[in-house]
ZAFIKOL-191397 format. One record per residue (C-alpha): x, y negated, z negated; residue in one letter. Coordinates in Angstrom, 1 decimal. Example, Ala and Ser with C-alpha at 12.3 -4.5 7.8 and 13.67 -1.06 7.14 Angstrom:
% ZAFIKOL-191397
        u        v        w   resn
     12.3      4.5     -7.8      A
     13.7      1.1     -7.1      S
END
This chain:
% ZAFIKOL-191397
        u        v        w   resn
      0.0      0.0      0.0      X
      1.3     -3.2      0.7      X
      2.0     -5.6     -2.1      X
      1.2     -9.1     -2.1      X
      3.3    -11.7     -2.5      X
      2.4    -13.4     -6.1      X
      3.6    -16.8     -4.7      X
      1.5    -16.8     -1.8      X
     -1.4    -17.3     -4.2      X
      0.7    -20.2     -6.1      X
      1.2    -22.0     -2.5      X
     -2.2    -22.1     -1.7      X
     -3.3    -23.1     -5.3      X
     -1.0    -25.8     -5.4      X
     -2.4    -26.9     -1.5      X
     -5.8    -27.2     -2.4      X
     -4.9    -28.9     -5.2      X
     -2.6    -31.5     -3.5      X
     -5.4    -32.3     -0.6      X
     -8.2    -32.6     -3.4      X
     -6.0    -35.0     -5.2      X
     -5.7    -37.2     -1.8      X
     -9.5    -36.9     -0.9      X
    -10.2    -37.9     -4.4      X
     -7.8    -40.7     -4.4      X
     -8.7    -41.7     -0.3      X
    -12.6    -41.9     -2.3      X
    -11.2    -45.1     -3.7      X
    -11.4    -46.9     -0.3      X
    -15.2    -45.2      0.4      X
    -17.2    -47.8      0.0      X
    -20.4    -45.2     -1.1      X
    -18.5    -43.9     -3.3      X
    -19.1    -45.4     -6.9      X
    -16.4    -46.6     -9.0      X
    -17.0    -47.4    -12.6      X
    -15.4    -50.5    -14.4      X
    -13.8    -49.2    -17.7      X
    -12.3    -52.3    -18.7      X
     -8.9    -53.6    -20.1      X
     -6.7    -51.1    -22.0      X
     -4.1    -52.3    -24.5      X
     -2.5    -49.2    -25.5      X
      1.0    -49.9    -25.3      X
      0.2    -54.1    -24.3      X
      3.0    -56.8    -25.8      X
      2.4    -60.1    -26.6      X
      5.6    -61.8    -26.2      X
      7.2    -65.4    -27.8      X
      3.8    -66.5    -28.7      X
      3.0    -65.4    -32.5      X
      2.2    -68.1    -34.1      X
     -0.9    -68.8    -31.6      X
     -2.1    -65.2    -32.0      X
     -3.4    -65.3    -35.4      X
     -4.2    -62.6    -37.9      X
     -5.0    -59.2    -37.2      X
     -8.5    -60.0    -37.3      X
     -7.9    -62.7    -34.6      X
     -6.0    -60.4    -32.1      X
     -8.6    -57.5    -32.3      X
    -11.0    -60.2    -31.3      X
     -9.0    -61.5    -28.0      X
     -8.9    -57.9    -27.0      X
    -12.8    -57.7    -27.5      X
    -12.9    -61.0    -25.7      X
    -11.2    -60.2    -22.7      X
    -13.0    -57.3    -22.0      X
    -16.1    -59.0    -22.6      X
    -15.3    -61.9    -20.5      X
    -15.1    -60.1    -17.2      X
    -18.6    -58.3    -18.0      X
    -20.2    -61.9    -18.6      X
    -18.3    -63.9    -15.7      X
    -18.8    -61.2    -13.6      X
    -19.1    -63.6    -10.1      X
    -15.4    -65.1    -11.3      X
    -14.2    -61.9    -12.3      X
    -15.2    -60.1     -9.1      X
    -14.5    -56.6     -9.6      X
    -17.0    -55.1     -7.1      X
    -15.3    -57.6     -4.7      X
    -11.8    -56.4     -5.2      X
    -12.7    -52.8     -4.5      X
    -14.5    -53.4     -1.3      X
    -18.2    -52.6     -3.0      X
    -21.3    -54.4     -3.4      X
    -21.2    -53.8     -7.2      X
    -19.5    -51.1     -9.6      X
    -20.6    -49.1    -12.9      X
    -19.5    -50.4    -16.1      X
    -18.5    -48.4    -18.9      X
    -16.2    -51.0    -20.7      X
    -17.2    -49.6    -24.0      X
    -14.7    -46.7    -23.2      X
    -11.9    -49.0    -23.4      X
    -13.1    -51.3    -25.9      X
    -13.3    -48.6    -28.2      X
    -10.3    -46.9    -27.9      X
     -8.6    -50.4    -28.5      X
    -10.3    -50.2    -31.8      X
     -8.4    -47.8    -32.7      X
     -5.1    -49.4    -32.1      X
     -2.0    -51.1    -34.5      X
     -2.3    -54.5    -33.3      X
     -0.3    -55.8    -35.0      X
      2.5    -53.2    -33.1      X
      2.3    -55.6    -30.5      X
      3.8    -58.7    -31.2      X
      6.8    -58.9    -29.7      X
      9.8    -61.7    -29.0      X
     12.3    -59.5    -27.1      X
     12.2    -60.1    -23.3      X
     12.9    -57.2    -22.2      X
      9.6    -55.7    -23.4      X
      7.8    -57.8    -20.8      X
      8.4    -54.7    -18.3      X
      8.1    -51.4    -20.4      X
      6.1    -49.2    -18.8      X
      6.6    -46.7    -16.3      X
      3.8    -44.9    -14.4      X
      4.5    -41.9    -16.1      X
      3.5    -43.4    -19.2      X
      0.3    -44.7    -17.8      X
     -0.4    -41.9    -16.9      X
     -0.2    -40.3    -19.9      X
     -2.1    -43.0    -21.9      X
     -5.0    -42.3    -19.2      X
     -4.5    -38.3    -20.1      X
     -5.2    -39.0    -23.6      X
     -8.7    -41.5    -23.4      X
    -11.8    -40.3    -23.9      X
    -14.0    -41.1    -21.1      X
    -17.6    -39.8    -23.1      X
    -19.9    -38.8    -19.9      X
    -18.4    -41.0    -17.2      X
    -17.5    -38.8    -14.5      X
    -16.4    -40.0    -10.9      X
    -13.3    -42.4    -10.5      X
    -12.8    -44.8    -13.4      X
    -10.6    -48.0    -12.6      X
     -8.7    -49.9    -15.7      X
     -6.1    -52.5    -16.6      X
     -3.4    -50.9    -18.8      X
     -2.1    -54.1    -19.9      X
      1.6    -54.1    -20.0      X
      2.6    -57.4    -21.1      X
      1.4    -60.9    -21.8      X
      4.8    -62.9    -22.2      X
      4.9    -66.4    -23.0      X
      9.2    -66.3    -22.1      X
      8.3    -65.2    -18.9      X
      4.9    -66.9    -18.2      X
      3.7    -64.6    -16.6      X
      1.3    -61.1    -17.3      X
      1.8    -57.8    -16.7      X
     -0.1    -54.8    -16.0      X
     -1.4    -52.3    -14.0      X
     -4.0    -51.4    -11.6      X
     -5.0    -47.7    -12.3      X
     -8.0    -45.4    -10.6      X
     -8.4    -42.6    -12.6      X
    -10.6    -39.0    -12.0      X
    -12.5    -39.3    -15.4      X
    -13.5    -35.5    -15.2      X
     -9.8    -34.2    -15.5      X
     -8.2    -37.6    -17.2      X
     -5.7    -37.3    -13.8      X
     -4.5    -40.7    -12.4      X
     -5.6    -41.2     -8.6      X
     -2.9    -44.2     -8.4      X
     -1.9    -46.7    -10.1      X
     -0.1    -50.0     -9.2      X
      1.9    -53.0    -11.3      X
      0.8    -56.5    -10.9      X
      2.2    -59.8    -12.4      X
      0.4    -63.3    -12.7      X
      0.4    -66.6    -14.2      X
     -1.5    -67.4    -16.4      X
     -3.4    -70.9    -16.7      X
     -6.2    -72.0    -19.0      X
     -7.0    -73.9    -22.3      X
     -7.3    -72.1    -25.6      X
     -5.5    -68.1    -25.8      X
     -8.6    -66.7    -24.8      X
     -9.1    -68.5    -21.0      X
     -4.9    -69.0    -21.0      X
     -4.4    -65.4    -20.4      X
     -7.6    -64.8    -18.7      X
     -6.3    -67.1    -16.2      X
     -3.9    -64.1    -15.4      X
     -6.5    -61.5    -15.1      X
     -8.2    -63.8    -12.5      X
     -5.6    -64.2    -10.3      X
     -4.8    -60.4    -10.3      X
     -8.1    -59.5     -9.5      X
     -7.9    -62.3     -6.8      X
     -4.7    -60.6     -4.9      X
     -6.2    -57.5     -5.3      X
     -9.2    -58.5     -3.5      X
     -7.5    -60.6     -0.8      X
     -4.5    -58.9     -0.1      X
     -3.7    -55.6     -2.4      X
     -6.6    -53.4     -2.1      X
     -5.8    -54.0      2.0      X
     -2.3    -52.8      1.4      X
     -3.1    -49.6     -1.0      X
     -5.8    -48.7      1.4      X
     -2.6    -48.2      3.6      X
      0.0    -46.5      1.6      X
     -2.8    -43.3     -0.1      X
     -5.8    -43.0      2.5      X
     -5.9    -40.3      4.6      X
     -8.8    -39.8      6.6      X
END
């Protein structure tokens, strides 16, 4: 009797899974297919040169909430839907808003420079592994804020689709950008704003090209 080759079944496995990982993450550029808004994640976030403006504890945990919450009730300046090419998107900001909850704010205060680029996509991905997405299924799209650095002036962060059903990362992508505003809340909002400007004029073009396939 001929024997089967055990790797044979390993090299298919690991086909299938490759081309359902690019249809899923080519679904990102469908425009029927729904994405779902999860909000601003600040797992491993650094605010940089700028303590004295942040407050107490209490006062940072409520920026966090506040950011979130601003893109939800400015929706037509923060133009999600826009950005991703749809006509609107779900929103399930909740399941970022809680899991920021549950962080050591205070953690993130920082005044080295360096800090203002930390993360690799690696790690994003494994903050994204680790978040519990309740019963959101379908692809989830974040900010995992990177950095909000005063000695730079600028923000960091980055774009990330994610399959909510097996906590994979479809892609993710770093952006930077100014900040401008009055007050800490709109100041850094300012940044958020212009990122989800580029990505609607220019980005989402540009990732569209690099991971569809047809």
């Amino acid at each position: 009797m001929k024997q089967r080759n055990p790797f044979s079944f390993l090299f298919v496995f690991l086909l299938a899974t490759g081309s359902l990982s690019a249809q899923e993450r080519s679904d990102v550029f469908r425009p029927e297919v729904k994405i779902t808004w999860l909000g601003l994640d600040f797992t491993a976030a650094k605010f940089i040169g700028d303590r004295e403006r942040l407050g107490s504890e209490s006062d940072m945990r409520h920026l966090l909430e506040a950011w979130n919450d601003l893109i939800l009730t400015e929706k037509d300046k923060y133009d999600i839907p826009g950005a991703v090419g749809r006509d609107e998107v779900l929103t399930a900001s909740d399941v970022t808003k809680d899991h920021n909850e549950q962080l050591a704010v205070l953690d993130m205060i920082s005044n080295a420079e360096k800090d203002y680029l930390h993360l690799t996509r690696e790690e994003v991905g494994d903050i994204v592994s680790k978040y519990n997405y309740k019963k959101n299924t379908g692809i989830g799209m974040m900010f995992n804020i990177e950095s909000f650095s005063k000695l730079n002036g600028e923000a960091s962060l980055w774009v990330t689709f994610v399959d909510m059903k097996s906590r994979q990362v479809l892609f993710t992508e770093r952006m930077t950008a100014s900040p401008k505003g009055f007050g800490m809340r709109n100041y850094w909002a300012g940044a958020l704003y212009g990122v989800i400007e580029r990505i609607k004029k220019k980005e989402f073009e540009m990732w569209r090209k690099k991971y569809f396939r047809g």
